[in-house]
RODREN-317507 format. One record per atom (N, C-alpha, C): residue number from 1; atom name; x negated, y negated, z negated. Coordinates in nm, 4 decimals. Last residue first. Example, Ala and Ser with C-alpha at 12.3 -4.5 7.8 and 13.67 -1.06 7.14 Angstrom:
ATOM   pos   site       east      north         up
ATOM     2      N    -1.2850     0.2250    -0.7080
ATOM     2     CA    -1.3670     0.1060    -0.7140
ATOM     2      C    -1.2900    -0.0030    -0.7870
ATOM     1      N    -1.3190     0.5690    -0.7800
ATOM     1     CA    -1.2300     0.4500    -0.7800
ATOM     1      C    -1.3200     0.3300    -0.7800
This chain:
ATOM   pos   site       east      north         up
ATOM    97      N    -0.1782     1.0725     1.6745
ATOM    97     CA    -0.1722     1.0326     1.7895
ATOM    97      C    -0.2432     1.1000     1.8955
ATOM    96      N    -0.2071     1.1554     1.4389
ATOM    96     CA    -0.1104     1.2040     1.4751
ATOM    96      C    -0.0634     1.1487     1.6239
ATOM    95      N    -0.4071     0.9389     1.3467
ATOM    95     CA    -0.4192     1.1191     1.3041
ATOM    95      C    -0.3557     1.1909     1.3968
ATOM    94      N    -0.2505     0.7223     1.2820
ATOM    94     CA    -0.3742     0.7321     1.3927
ATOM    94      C    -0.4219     0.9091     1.4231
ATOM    93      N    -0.0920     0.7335     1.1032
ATOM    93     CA    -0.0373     0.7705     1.2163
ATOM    93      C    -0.1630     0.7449     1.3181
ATOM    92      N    -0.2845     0.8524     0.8728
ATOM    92     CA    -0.1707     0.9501     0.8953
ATOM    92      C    -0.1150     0.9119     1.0774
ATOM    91      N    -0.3604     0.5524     0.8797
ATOM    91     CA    -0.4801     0.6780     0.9255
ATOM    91      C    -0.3734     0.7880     0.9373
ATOM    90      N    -0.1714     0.4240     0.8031
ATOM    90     CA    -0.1869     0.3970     0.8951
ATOM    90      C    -0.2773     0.4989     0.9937
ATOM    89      N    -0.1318     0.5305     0.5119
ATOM    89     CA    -0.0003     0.5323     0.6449
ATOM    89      C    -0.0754     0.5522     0.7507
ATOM    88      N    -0.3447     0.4418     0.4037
ATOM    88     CA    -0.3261     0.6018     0.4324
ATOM    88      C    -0.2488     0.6115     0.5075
ATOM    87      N    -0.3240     0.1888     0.4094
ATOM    87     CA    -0.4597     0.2341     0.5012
ATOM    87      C    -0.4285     0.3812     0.5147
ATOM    86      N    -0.1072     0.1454     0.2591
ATOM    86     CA    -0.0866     0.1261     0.3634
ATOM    86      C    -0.1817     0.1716     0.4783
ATOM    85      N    -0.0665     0.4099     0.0578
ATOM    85     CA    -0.0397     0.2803     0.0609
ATOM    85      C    -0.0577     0.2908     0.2174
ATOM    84      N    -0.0511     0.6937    -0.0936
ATOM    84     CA     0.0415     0.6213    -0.0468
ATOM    84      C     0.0627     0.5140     0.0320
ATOM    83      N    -0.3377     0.6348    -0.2359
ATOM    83     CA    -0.3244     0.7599    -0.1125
ATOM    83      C    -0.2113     0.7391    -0.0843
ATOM    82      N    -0.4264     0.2936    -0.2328
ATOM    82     CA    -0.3676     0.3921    -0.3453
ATOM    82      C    -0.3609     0.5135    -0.1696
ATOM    81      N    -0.4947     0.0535    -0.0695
ATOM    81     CA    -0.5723     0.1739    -0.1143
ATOM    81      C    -0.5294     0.2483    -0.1684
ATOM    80      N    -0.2857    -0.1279    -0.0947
ATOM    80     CA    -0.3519    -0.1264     0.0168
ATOM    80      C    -0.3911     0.0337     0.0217
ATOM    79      N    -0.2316    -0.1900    -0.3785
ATOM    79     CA    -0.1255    -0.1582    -0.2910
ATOM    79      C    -0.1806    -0.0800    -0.1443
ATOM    78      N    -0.4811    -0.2152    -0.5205
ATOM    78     CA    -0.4027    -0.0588    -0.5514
ATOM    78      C    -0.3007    -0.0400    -0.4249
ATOM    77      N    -0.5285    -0.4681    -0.4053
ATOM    77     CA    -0.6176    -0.3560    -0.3504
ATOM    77      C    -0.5295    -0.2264    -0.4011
ATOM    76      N    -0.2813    -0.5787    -0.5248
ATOM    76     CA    -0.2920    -0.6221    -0.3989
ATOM    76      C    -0.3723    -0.4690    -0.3014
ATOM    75      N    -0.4258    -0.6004    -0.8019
ATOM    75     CA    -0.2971    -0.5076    -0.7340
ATOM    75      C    -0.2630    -0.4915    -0.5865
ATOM    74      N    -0.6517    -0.7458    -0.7783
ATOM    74     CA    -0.6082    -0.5541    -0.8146
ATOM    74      C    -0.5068    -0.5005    -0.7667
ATOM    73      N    -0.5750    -0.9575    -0.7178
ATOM    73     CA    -0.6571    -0.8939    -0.6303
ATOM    73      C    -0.6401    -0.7560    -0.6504
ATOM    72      N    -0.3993    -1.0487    -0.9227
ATOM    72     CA    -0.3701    -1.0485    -0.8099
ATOM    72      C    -0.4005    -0.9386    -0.7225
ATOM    71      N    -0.5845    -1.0109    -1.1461
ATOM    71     CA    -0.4699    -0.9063    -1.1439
ATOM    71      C    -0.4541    -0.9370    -1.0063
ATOM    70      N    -0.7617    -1.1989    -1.0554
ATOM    70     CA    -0.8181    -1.0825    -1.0914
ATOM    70      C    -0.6753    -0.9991    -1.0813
ATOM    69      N    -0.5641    -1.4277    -1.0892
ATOM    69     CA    -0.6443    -1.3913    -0.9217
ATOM    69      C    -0.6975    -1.2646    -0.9380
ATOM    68      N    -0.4848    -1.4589    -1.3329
ATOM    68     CA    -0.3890    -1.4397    -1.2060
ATOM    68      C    -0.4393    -1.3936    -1.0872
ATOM    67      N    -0.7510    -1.4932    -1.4254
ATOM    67     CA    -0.6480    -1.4028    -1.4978
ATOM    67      C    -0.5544    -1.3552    -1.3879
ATOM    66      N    -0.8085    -1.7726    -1.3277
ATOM    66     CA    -0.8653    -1.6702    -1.3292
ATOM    66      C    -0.8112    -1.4918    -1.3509
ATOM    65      N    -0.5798    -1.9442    -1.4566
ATOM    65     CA    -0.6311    -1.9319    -1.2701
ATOM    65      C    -0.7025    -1.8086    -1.2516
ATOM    64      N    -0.5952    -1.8795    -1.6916
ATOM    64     CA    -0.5095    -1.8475    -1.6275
ATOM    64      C    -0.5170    -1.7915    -1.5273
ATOM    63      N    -0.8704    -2.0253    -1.7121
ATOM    63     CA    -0.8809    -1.8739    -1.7407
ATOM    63      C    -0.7371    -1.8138    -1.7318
ATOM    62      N    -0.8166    -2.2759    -1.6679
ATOM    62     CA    -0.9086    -2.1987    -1.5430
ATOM    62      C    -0.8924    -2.0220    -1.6057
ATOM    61      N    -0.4634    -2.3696    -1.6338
ATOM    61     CA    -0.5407    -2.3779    -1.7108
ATOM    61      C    -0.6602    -2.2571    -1.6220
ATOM    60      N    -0.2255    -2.3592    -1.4934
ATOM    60     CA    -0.3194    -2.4857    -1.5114
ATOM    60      C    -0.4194    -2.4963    -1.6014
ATOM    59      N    -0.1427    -2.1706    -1.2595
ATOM    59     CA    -0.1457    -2.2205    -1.3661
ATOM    59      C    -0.2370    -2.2607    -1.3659
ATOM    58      N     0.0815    -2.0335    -1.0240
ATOM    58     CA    -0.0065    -2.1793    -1.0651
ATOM    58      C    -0.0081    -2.1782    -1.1514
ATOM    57      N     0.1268    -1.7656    -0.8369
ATOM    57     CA     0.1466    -1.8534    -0.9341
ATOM    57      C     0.0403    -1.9526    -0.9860
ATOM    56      N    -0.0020    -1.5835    -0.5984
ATOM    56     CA     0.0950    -1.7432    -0.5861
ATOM    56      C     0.1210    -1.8197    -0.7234
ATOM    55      N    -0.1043    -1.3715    -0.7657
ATOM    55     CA    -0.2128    -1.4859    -0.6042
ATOM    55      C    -0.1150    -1.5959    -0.6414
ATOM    54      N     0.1277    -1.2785    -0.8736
ATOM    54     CA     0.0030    -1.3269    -0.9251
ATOM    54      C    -0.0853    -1.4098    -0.8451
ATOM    53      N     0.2775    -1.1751    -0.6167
ATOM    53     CA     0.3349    -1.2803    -0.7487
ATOM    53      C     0.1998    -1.3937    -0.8371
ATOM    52      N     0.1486    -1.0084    -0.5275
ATOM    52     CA     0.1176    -1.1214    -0.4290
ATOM    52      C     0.1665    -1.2658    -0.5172
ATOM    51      N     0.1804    -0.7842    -0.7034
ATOM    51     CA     0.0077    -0.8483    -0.6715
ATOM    51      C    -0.0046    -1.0199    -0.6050
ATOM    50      N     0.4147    -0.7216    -0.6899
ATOM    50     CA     0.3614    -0.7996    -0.7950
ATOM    50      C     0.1958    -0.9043    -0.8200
ATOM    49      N     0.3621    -0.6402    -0.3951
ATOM    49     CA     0.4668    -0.7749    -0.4348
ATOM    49      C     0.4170    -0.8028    -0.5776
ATOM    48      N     0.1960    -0.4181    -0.4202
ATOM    48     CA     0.1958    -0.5550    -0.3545
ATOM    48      C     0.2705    -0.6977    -0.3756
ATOM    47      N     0.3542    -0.2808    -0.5906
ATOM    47     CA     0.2041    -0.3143    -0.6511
ATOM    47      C     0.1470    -0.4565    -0.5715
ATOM    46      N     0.5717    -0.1685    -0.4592
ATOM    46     CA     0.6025    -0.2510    -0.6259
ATOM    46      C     0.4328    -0.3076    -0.6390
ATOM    45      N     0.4511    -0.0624    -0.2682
ATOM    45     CA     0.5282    -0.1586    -0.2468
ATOM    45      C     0.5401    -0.3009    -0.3386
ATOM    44      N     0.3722     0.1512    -0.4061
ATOM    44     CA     0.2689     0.0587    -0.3719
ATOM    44      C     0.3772    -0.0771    -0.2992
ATOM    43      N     0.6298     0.2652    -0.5032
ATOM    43     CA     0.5322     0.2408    -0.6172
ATOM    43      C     0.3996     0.1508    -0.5466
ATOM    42      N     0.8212     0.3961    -0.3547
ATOM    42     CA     0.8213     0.2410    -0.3313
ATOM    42      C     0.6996     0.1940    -0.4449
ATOM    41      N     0.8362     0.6405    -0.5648
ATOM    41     CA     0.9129     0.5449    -0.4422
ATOM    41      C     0.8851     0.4278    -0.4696
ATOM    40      N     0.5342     0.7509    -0.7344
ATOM    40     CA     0.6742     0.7085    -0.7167
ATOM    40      C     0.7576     0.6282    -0.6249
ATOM    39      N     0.3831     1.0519    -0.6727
ATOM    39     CA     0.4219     0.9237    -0.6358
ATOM    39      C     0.5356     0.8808    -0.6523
ATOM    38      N     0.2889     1.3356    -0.8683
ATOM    38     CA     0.3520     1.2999    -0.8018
ATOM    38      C     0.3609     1.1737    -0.7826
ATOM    37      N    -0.0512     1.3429    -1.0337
ATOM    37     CA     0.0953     1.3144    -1.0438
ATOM    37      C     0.1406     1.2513    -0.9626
ATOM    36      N    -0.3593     1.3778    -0.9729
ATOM    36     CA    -0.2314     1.5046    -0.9411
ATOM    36      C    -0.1086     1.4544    -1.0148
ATOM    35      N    -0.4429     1.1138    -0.9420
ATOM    35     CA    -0.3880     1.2010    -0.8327
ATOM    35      C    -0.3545     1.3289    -0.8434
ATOM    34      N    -0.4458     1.0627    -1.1772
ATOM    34     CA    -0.3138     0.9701    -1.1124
ATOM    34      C    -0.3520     1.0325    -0.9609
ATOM    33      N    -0.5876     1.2498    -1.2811
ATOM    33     CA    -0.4889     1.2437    -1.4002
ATOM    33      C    -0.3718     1.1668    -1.2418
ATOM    32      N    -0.8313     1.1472    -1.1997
ATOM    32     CA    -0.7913     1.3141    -1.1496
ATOM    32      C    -0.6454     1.2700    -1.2025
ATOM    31      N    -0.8857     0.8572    -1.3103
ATOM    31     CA    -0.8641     0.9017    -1.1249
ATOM    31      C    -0.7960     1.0603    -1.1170
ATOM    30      N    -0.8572     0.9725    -1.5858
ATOM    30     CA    -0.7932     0.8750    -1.5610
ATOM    30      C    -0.7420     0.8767    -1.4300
ATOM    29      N    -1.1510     1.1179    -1.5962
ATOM    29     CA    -1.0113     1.1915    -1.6140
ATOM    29      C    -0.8940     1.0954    -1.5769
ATOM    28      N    -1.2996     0.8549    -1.4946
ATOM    28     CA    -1.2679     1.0277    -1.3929
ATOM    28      C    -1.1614     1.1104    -1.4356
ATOM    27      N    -1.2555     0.7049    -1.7141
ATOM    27     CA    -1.2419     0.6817    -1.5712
ATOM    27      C    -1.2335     0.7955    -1.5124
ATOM    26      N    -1.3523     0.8975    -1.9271
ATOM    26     CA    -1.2410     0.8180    -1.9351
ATOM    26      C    -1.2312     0.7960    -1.8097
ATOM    25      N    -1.5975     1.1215    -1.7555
ATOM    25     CA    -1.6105     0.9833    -1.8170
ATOM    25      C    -1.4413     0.9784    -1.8641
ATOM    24      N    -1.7227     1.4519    -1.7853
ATOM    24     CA    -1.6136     1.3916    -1.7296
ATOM    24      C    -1.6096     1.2369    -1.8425
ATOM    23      N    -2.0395     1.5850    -1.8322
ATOM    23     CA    -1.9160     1.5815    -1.8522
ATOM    23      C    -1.8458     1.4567    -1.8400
ATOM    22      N    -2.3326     1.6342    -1.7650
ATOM    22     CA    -2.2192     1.6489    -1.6669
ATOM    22      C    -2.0496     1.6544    -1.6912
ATOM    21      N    -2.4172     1.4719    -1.9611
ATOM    21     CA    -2.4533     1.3833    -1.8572
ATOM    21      C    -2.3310     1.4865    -1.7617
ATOM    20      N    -2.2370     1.6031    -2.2791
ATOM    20     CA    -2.3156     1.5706    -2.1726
ATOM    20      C    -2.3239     1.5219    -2.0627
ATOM    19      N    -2.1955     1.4452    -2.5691
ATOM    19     CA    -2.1357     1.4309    -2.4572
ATOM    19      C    -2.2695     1.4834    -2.3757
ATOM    18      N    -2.1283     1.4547    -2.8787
ATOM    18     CA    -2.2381     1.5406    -2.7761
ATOM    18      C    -2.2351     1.5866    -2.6343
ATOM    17      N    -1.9285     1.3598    -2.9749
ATOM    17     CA    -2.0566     1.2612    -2.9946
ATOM    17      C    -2.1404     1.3655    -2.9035
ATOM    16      N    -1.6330     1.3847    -2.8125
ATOM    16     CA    -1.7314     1.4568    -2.8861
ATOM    16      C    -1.8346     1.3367    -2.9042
ATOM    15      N    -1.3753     1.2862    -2.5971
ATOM    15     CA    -1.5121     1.3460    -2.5794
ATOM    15      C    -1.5976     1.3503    -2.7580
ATOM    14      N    -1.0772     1.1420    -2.6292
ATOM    14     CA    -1.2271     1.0646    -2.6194
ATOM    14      C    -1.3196     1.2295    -2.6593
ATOM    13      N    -0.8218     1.2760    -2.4539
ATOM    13     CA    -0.8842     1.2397    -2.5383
ATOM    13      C    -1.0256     1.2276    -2.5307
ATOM    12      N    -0.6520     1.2822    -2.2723
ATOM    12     CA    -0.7204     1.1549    -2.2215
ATOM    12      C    -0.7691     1.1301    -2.3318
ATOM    11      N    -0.4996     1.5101    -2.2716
ATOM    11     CA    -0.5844     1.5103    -2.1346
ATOM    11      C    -0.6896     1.4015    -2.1506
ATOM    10      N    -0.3507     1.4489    -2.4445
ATOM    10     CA    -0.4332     1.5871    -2.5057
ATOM    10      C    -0.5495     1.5472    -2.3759
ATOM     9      N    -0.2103     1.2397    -2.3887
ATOM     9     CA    -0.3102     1.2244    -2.5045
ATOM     9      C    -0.3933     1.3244    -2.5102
ATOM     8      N    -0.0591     1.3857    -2.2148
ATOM     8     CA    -0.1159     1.3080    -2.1778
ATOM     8      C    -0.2203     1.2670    -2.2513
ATOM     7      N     0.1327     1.5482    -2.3955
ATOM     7     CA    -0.0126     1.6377    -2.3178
ATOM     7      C    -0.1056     1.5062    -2.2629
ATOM     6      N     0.2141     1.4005    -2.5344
ATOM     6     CA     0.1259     1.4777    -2.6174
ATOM     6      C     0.0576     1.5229    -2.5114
ATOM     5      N     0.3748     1.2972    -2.3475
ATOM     5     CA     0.3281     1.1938    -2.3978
ATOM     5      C     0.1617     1.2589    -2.4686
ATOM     4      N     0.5395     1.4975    -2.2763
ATOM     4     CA     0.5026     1.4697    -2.2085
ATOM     4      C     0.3683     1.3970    -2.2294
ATOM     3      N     0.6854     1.5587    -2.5071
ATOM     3     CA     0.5802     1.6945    -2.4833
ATOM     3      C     0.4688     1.6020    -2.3957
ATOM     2      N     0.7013     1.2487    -2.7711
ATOM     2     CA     0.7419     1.3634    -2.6714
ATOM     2      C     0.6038     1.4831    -2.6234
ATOM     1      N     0.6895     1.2087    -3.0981
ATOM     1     CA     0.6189     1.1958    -2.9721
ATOM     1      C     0.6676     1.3064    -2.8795
């Protein structure tokens, strides 16, 4: 196992049986974890287009249909919403006006 891999596991290990009410969920270390690592080029780009892949494909079965629209929508919203994406562009150039 790499260094990289080990610290990631070290960061995203499961909590104790004596969790308290002010300690950190899986989800919150997960959100802190993907905003302090650097962005990758074109990474909401890559989230829209795969997002928009999923909306457009047809399948014929309802828990396909279903399956495809849920990822769709996710990705679609990561593309939009991520601190890279497009609502942050756009507030950066409203900011700067």
């Amino acid at each position: 196992m790499g260094q990289a891999s080990a610290l990631l596991l070290k960061r995203l290990s499961l909590p104790d049986h004596n969790m308290k009410d002010s300690d950190t969920s899986l989800i919150e270390r997960l959100r802190e974890l993907d905003e302090s690592r650097p962005s990758l080029p074109g990474e909401h780009w890559m989230a829209l287009g795969l997002g928009l892949y999923f909306l457009m494909r047809r399948r014929q079965t309802l828990p396909g249909r279903l399956a495809s629209t849920v990822a769709g929508v996710a990705l679609v919203t990561r593309a939009l919403s991520g601190r890279d994406g497009a609502i942050a562009v756009l507030r950066g150039c409203v900011k700067n006006r």
